[in-house]
N, C-alpha and C positions, 0 to 999 in steps of 0.2 A: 351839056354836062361836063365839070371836068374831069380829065383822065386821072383814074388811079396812079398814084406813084410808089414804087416799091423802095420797101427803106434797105433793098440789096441788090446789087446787082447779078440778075440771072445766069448770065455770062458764065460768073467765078462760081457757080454753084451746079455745074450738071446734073445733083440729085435731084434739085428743083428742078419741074415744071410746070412751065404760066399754063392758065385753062381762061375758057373766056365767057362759061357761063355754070350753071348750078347742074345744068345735066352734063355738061362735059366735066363735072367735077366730081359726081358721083359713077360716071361709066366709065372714064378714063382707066383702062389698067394700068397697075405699076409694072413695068419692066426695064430690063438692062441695067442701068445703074438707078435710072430716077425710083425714088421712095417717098416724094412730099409733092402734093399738087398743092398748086394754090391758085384762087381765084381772087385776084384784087378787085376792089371795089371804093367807089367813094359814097356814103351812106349821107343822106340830110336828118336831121335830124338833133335834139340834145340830149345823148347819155349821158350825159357829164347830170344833168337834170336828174332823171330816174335814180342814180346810184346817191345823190343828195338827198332825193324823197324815201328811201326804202330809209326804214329805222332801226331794221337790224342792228343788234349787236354784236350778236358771233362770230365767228371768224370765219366760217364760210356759211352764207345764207341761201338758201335756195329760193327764187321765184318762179311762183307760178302765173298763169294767165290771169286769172281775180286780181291774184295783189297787186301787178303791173295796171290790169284797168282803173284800180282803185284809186291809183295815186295821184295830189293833186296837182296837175301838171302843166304847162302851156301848152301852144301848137305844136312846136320843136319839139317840147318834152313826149306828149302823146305820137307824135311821129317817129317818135325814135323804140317806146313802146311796141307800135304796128309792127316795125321791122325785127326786130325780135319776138317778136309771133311768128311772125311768118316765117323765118330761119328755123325755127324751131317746129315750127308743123312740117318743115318739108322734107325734115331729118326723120319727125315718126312719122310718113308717111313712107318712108324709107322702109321700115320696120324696127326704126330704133328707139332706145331711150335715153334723148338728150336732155340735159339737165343746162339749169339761165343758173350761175351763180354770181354772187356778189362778196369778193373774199378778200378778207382785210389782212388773212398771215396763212399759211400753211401749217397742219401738224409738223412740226419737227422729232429729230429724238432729245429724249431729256439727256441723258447722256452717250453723242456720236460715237458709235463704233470704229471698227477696222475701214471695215468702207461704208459712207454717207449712201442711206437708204431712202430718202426725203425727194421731193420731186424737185425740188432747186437746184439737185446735182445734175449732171447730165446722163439719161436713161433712155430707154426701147420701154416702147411697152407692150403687155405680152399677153395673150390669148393662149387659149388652148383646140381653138378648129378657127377658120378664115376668120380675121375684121379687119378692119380699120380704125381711125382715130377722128376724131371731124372735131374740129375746133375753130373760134372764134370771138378774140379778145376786141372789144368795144369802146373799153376807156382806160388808162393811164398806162402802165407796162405789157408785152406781149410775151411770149414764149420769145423763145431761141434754139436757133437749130447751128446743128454741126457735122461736117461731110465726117461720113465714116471711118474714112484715111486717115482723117486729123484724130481720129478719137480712139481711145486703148482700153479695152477694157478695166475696170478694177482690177479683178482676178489675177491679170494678166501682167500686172506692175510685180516684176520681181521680188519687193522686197516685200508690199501687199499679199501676194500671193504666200507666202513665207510664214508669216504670220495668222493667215487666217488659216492655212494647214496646221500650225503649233495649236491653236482655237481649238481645231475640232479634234488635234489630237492624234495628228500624225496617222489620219485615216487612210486605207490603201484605194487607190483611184475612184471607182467605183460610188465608194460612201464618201468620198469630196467632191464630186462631180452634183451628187444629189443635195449634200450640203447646203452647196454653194445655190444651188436652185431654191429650194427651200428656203429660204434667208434673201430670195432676189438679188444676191451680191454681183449675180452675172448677167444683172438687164443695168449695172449703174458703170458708167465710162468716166476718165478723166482725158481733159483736150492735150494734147500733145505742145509743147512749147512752138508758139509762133500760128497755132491753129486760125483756122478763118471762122470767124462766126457771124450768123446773117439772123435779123431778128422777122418775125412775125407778122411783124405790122398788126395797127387800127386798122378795124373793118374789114379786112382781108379774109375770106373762109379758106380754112387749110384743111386737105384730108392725107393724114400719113400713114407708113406704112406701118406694123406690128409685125413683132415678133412671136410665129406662132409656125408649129409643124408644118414644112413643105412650102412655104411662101416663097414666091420666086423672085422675092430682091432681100436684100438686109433693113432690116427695121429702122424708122426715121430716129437719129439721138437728137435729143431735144431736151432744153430744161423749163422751168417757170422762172418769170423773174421774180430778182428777189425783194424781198416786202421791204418798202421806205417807210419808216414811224414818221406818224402825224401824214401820210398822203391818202387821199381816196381812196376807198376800194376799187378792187379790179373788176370788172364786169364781162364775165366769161360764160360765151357755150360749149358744151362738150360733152360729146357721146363716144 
């Protein structure tokens, strides 16, 4: 079989670490600095096939087990089916609820605010008692990740931060701390000039970290890429 290759090197990334199987990728705790495990993989198979058969038109479609059986497919193409079952049964036998999508753009806002709230930008994302994030992109664009250090909160950009105080009106600490939570302004980060950025990779399952009370590392910043007109949908799990 040949070896997974990662489109980053591990090296330049300490938050990342490599895992080398599906139970070392759900027990592995996060601690010290690492917040993103991933487990590479090279898949046989044709999604590229399945996300052609699905007839969707929405912008993000969700499949289930029926439709993926239903679809009329080759060997590759049913093969690549099997293995998104199985990723996917072994996420709710976890006890979770992973969702297979096939997404052709993300909600945006109609008109962008002070700080960009849409998952293209880069964010944490945030619980309210333990989880995690378990993800894995199958065909055309992946996520993106970015070390902590390189990334600044919104909030926290001086001149940003100035303005969305004026927003809410010159609020005294307290009611802009709640604010800014309520509005999610303080799970969205901008990268620092010169930042490092390492993508996701095909086929590779990633589990990061959340932002949620008492977590013992910093949540993974991460964004989606961004939508190409006229390219294939994305074909994405994620719980």
């Amino acid at each position: 079989m040949t070896a997974p290759s990662l489109p980053f090197d591990p090296a330049q990334f300490p938050r990342v670490k490599i895992v080398h199987s599906f139970q070392e990728l759900v027990t592995t705790p996060f601690s010290g600095l690492v917040n993103a495990l991933c487990w590479p993989r090279v898949l046989s198979g044709d999604f590229e096939e399945v996300v052609r058969k699905v007839s969707a038109t929405e912008d993000i479609a969700t499949l289930d087990e029926d439709l993926l059986r239903s679809l009329p497919l080759s060997a590759a193409g049913k093969l690549a089916v099997d293995t998104l079952i199985e990723d996917r049964r072994a996420l709710v036998a976890l006890g979770l609820e992973p969702v297979l999508e096939c997404i052709r753009r993300y909600p945006t806002e109609e008109e962008p605010g002070i700080v960009p709230i849409d998952v293209y930008s880069f964010h944490a994302d945030s619980a309210t008692a333990p989880a995690d994030t378990f993800l894995c992109s199958y065909t055309e664009s992946s996520s993106e990740g970015i070390l902590n250090e390189e990334a600044i909160r919104c909030t926290e950009v001086p001149e940003t931060r100035a303005r969305l105080l004026a927003e809410c009106g010159g609020a005294d600490d307290e009611s802009f701390r709640q604010y800014l939570t309520e509005q999610c302004f303080d799970l969205h980060y901008e990268a620092i000039k010169g930042a490092h950025r390492y993508s996701f990779g095909l086929h590779h399952f990633w589990r990061i970290a959340v932002d949620y009370p008492g977590s013992p590392v910093l949540p993974c910043v991460h964004r989606a890429p961004d939508t190409v007109p006229g390219r294939p949908p994305r074909l994405l799990l994620i719980s």
